[in-house]
N, C-alpha and C positions, 0 to 999 in steps of 0.2 A: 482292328485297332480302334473302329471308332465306338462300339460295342464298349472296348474299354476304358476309351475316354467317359464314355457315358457312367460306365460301374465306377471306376476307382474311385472317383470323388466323394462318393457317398458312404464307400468302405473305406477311406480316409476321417468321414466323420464319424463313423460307428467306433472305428479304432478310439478316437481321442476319449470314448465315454466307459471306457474299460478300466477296471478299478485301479488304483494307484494312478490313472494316467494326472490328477490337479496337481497341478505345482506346487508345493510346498516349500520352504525355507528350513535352510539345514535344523534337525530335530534338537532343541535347549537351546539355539542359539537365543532365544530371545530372554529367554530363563539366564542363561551366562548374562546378557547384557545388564537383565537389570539386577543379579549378583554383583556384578562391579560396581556398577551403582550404590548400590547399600553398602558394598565393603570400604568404600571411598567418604560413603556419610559417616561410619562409623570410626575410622579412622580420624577425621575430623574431631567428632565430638571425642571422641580417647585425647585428643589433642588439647582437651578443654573448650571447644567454640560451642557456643550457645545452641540450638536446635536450629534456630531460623536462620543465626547467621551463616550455619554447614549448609543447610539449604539451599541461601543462595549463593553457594560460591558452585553447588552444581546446576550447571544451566543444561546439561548436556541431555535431559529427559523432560519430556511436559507434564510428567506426572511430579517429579521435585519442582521444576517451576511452578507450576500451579500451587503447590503446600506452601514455598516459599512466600507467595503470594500473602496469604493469609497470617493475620498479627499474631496468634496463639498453635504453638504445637498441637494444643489439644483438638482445633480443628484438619490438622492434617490426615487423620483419615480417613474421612468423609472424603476431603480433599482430593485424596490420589484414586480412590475409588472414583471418584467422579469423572477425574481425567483419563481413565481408561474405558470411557466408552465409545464403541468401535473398533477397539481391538482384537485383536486375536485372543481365541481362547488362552494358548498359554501365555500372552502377554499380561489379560487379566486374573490369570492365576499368580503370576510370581508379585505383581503388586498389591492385587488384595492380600494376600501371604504378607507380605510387607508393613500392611496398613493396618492389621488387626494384632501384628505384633506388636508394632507401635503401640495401638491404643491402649492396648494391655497395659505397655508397661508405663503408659503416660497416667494410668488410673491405680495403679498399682505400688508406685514408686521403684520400679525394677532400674538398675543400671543401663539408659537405654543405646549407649553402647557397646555393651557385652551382648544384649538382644539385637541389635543388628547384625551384630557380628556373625551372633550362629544363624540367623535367620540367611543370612550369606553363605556360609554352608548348608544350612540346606535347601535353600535354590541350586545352587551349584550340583548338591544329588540327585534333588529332581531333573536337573538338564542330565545330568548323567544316565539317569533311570529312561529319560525318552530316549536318549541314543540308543539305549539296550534291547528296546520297544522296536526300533526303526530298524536294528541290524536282524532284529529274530523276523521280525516281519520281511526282508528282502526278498527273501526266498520263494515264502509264497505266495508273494507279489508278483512276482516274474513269470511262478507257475500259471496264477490266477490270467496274467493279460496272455503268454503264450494258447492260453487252452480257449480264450473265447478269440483267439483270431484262426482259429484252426476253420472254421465253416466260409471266413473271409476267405482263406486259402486254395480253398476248395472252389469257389469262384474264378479267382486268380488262376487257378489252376487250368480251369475249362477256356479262360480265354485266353491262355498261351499256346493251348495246343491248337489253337486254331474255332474250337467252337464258338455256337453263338448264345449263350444262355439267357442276354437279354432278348433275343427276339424269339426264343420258345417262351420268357414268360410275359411278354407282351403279345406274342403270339397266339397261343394257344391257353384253351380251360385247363390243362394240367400243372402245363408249366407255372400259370400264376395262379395255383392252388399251393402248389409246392410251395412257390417263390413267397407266398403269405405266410402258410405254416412255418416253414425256415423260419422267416423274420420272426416273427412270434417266438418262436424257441429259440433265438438267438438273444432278442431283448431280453425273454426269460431267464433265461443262464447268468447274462450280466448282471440283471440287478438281482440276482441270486446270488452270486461270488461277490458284488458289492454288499449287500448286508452280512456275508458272511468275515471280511473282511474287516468291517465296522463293528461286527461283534467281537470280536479279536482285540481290539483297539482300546476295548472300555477298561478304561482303569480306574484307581481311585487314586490320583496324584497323593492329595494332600491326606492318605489316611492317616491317622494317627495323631490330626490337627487337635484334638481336644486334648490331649496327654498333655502335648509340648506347651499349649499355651497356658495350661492348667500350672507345668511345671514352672511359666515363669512367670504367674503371676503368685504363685507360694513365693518362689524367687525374692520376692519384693515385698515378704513379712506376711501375705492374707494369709487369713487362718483359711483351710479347706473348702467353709461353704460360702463364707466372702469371696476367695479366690474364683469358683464354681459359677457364682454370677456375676461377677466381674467380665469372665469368659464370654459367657451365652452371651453379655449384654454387647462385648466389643465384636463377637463375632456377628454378632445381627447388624450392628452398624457398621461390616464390612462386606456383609451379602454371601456372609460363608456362612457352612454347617460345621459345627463343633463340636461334635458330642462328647460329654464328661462324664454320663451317668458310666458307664462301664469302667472310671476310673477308681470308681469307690472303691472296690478292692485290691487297689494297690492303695490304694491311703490307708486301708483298714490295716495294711500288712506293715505299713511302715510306719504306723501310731503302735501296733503292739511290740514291733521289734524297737522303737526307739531311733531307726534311721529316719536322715533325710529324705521326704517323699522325692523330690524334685528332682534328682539322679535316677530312682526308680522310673518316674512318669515319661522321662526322656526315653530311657530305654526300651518302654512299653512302646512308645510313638517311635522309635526307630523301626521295633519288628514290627508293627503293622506298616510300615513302608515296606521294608521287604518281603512281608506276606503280599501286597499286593502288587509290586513288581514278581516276583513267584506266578503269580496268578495271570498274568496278563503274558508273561514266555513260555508260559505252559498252554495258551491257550492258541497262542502263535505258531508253537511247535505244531499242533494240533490240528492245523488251521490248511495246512497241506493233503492233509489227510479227506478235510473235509468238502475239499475243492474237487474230489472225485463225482460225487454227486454230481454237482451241476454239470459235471463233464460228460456223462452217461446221460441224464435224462436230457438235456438240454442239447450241450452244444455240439456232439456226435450224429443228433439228427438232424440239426439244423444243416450239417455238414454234407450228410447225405441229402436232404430238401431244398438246398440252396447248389448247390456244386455238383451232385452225382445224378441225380433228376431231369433237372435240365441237358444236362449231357446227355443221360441215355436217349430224352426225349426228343432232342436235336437230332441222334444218329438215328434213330428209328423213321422218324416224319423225315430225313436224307434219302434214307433207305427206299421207304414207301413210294417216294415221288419219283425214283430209278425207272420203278415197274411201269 
């Protein structure tokens, strides 16, 4: 027992370093919150209230109090970009998304709240799209931490039954030959199933940002290659990437059919949202599969160099010392 007072502690800390184990915050909530936010600004100004005075009537985020702040719409944002530093990633995703629609439509003349509005739905699909992200990932999350606590197990294992494996590898040259190699493939395996985990994870939230903003800044009367740098310029002074040039050929298609671009461009930015949610569940699904690896070269031998090693080599040197 005191053997494993001594182990467990430290396979308590190995545990906490196994992938999935950081805490997190339920997956969109922060995307939903600052959705209501904007759908609450929009509402407002639908209502007729000025930009600053909707502003401040929400205090309930530091990123509208901060814009609030400030005597011109036109500075706001810079504004909420600014207020979100220190955040979480998808925190300043869903307000830069915010800030560059704004500009847009502040430079543009676009109605800007009908652009809040969708800009409100689709944060609301982006918090959607990471819950889908978070449910496809469960699985092999669960697999990933059960299979690196498997060599923990194997320890555990040896001092229930009674052995002693910390004193064969304090003990003896094998034992803490073993007991090194284990740890070594045991660390290996983790931060093995941790990048693999993290490569699974990569998405492109906001694909399809240059469509959408392309779309509402035509919205708002620019002709195509006015609209085109209006974008680039609001998206630079929001710290996003926006790219247009891929949009030319749907402008090209809806200058010779005589339709409106700006239904087309939405739509183009909707499928590259769902091509890369597609791409990010597919690679989740995948992701299970991939977790064999580290299972086999890693942490099956850590299992045997950590947990069946020092066993054997505890009953052998038991054996020995009989004679």
């Amino acid at each position: 027992m005191t053997a494993a007072r001594r182990v467990l502690p430290g396979l308590e800390v190995m545990a906490r370093a196994l992938p999935g184990r950081a805490a997190r915050e339920e997956p969109g909530a922060a995307l939903d919150e600052t959705a209501d936010a904007v759908h609450r600004l929009a509402v407002l100004l639908a209502a007729g209230l000025e930009p600053m005075a909707a502003l401040r009537l929400l205090d309930d985020s530091p990123q509208l109090t901060a814009a609030a702040a400030r005597g011109s719409p036109l500075d706001a944002p810079e504004t909420i970009v600014s207020a979100t530093g220190g955040s979480t990633d998808e925190v300043r995703r869903g307000w830069r998304y915010l800030a560059v629609c704004w500009a847009v439509a502040t430079e543009t003349g676009a109605p800007l709240a009908g652009v809040l509005e969708r800009a409100a739905e689709t944060l609301r699909a982006l918090a959607d799209a990471d819950r889908q992200v978070d449910l496809a990932l469960a699985g092999p999350l669960a697999t990933a931490r059960i299979v690196a606590l498997l060599p923990l197990a194997g320890v555990a294992l040896a001092l229930l039954i009674g052995a002693d494996p910390v004193g064969v590898v304090v003990g003896t040259v094998p034992g803490a030959v073993s007991a090194a190699l284990g740890a070594a493939a045991l660390a290996a395996g983790i931060r093995w199933n941790r990048r693999l985990v993290a490569a699974a994870r990569v998405t492109d939230p906001l694909a399809g940002l240059g469509h959408e903003l392309l779309a509402l800044a035509m919205s708002g009367g620019a002709a195509p290659d006015a609209a085109q740098r209006r974008v680039e310029r609001a998206a630079a002074r929001c710290g996003l990437d926006a790219p247009v040039a891929d949009a030319r050929a749907t402008l090209d298609f809806a200058a010779r059919a005589g339709v409106p671009a700006a239904a087309l461009l939405r739509a183009e930015a909707a499928r590259a949202r769902r091509r890369a949610l597609a791409d990010v569940l597919r690679r989740a699904a995948l992701l299970g599969s991939r977790l064999l690896a580290p299972l086999g070269v890693c942490f099956l031998p850590a299992f045997v160099l950590l947990g069946v090693v020092p066993l054997m080599i505890g009953i052998l040197r038991g054996a020995l010392a009989a004679f």
